[in-house]
C-alpha positions as CSV (number, residue, x, y, z in Angstrom):
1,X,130.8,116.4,49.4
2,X,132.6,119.0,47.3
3,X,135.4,121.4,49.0
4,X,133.8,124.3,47.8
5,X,134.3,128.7,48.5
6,X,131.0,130.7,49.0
7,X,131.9,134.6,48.5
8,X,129.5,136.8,49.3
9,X,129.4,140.6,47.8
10,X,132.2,138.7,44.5
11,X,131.6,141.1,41.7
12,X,132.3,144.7,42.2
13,X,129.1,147.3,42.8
14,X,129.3,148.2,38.9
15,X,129.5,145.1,37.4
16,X,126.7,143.6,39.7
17,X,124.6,146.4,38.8
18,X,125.4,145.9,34.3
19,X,125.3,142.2,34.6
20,X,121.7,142.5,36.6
21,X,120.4,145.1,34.4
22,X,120.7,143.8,31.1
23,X,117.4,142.4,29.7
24,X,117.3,139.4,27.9
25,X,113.2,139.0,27.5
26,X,111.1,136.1,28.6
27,X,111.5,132.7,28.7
28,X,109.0,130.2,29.2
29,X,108.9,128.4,32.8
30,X,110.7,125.1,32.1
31,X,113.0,127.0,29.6
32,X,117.1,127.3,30.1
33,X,119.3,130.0,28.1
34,X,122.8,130.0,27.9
35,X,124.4,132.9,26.4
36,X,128.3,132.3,25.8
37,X,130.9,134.7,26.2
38,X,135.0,133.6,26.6
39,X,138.1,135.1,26.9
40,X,141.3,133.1,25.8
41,X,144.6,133.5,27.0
42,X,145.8,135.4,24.1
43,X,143.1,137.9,24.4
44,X,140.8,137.1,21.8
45,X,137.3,137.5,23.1
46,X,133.9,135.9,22.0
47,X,130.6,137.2,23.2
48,X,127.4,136.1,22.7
49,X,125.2,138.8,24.9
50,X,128.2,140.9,26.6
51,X,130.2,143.8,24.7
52,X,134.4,142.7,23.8
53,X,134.9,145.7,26.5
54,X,132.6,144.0,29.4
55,X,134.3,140.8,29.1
56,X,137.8,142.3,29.0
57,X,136.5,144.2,32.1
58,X,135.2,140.6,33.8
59,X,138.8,138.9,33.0
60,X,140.9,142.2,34.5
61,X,138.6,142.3,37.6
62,X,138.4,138.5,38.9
63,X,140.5,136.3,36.7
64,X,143.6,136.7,39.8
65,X,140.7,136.4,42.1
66,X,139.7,132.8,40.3
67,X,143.5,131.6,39.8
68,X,144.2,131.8,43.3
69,X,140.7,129.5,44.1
70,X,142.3,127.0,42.0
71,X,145.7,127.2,43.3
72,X,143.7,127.0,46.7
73,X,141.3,123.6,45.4
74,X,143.9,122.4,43.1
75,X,146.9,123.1,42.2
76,X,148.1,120.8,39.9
77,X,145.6,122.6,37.7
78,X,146.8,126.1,37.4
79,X,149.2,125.2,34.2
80,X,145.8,123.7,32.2
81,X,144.5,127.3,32.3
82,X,143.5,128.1,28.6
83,X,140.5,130.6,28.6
84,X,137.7,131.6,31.1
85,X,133.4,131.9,30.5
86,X,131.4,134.3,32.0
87,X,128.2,132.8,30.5
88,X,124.8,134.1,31.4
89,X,122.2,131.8,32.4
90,X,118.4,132.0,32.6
91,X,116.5,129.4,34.2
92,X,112.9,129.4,34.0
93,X,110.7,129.3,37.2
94,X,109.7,125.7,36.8
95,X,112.6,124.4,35.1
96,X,115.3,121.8,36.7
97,X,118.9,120.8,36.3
98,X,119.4,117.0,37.3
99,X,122.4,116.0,39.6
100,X,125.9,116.4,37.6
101,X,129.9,116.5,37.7
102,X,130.8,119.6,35.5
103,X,132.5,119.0,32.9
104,X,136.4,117.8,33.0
105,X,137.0,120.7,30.7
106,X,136.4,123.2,34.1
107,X,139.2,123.9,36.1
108,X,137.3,125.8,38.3
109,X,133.2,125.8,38.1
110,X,131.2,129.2,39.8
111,X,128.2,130.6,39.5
112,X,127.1,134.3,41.2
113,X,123.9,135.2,41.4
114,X,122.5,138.0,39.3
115,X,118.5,138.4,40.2
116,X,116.3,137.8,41.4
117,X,116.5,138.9,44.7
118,X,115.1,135.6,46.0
119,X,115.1,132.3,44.5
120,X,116.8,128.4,44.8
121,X,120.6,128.6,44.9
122,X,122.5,125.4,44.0
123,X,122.1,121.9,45.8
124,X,125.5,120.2,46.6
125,X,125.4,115.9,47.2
126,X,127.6,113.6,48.3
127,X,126.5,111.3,45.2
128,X,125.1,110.9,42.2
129,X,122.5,109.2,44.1
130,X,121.7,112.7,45.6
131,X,122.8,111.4,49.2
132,X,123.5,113.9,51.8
133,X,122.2,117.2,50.3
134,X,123.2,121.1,51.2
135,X,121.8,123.7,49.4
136,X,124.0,126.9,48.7
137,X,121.4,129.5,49.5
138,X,120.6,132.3,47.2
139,X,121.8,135.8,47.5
140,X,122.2,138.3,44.9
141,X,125.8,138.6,44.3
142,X,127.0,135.1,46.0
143,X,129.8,133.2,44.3
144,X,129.9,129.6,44.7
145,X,133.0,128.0,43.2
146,X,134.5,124.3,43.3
147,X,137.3,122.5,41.3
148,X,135.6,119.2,39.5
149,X,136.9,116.1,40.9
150,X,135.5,112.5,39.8
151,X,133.7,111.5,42.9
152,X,132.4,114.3,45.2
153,X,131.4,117.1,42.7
154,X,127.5,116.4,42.3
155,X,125.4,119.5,42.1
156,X,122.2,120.3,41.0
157,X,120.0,124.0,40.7
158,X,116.3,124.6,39.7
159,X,114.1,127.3,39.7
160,X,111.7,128.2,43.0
161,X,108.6,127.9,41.0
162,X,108.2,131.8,41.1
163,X,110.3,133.7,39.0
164,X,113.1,133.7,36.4
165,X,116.7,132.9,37.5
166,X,119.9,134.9,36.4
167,X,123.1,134.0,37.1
168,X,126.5,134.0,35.7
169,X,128.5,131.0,35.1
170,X,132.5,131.7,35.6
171,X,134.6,128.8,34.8
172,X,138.1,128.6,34.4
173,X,138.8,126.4,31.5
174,X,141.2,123.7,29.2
175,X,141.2,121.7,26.1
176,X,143.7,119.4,27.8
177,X,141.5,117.0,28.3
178,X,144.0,114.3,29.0
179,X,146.3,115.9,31.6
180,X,143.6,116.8,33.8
């Protein structure tokens, strides 16, 4: 299985409280919605759903926080560092993410839970065969983070059937494909 970091209480009271606010509608139940937002090394900033100033305020507040996680998983990744997401992710109640590596591009993979208060966290396996399961349990606020590796990174999230899920995906991220 993964090495992976559970943090409870990870983003600050304020930004837990403007990331959770923010109303992005309805989706249907077996809908997904990913809205993008990035930050590149040389500052410049694309959003998708979050203001230039939120993002900025994101990057300041955790980016040391994230660099040290991946100094801590892997260290032979901290040089590939190129630009962070803070995407936004809405799952609908019924919907379901099959088991998956992230992508090679992600240095560092987290998600923190946004709202609601309950609902299905993320679902760790040995395998892609789904062997030996362990299911990060949901909390509002909770970072989970891992570094991608090609054999024990499988992971998997779905709604709980009842309500909506929120969450924001912060990833640490390359385009050097080949030297990770």
């Amino acid at each position: 299985m993964v090495k992976y970091k559970v943090i409870d209480n990870f983003l600050d009271k304020d930004d837990f409280e403007n990331l959770s606010s923010i109303n992005f509608g309805n989706i249907s139940k077996n809908e997904i919605k990913i809205y993008h937002n990035k930050i590149f090394s040389n500052g410049t900033i694309e959003c998708d759903c979050l203001r230039e100033d939120d993002i900025k305020k994101l990057f300041d507040n955790y980016h040391d926080k994230a660099l040290k996680m991946l100094e801590d998983f892997n260290p032979a990744k901290m040089p590939l560092w190129e630009y962070s997401e803070f995407h936004i992710t809405l799952t609908g109640s019924d919907y379901v993410y099959p088991i998956h590596r992230d992508s090679p591009y992600k240095l560092l993979s987290g998600v923190i839970y946004l709202a609601p208060e309950q609902n299905k966290g993320t679902i760790l396996y040995d395998n892609k065969r789904g062997e030996n399961t362990k299911e990060i349990e949901w909390k509002q606020n909770r970072g989970l983070f891992f570094s991608r590796s090609e054999n024990n990174s499988y992971h998997s999230y779905e709604g709980d059937k009842k309500s909506t899920r929120l969450t924001l995906i912060y990833n640490l991220m390359t385009t050097r494909l080949e030297e990770v």
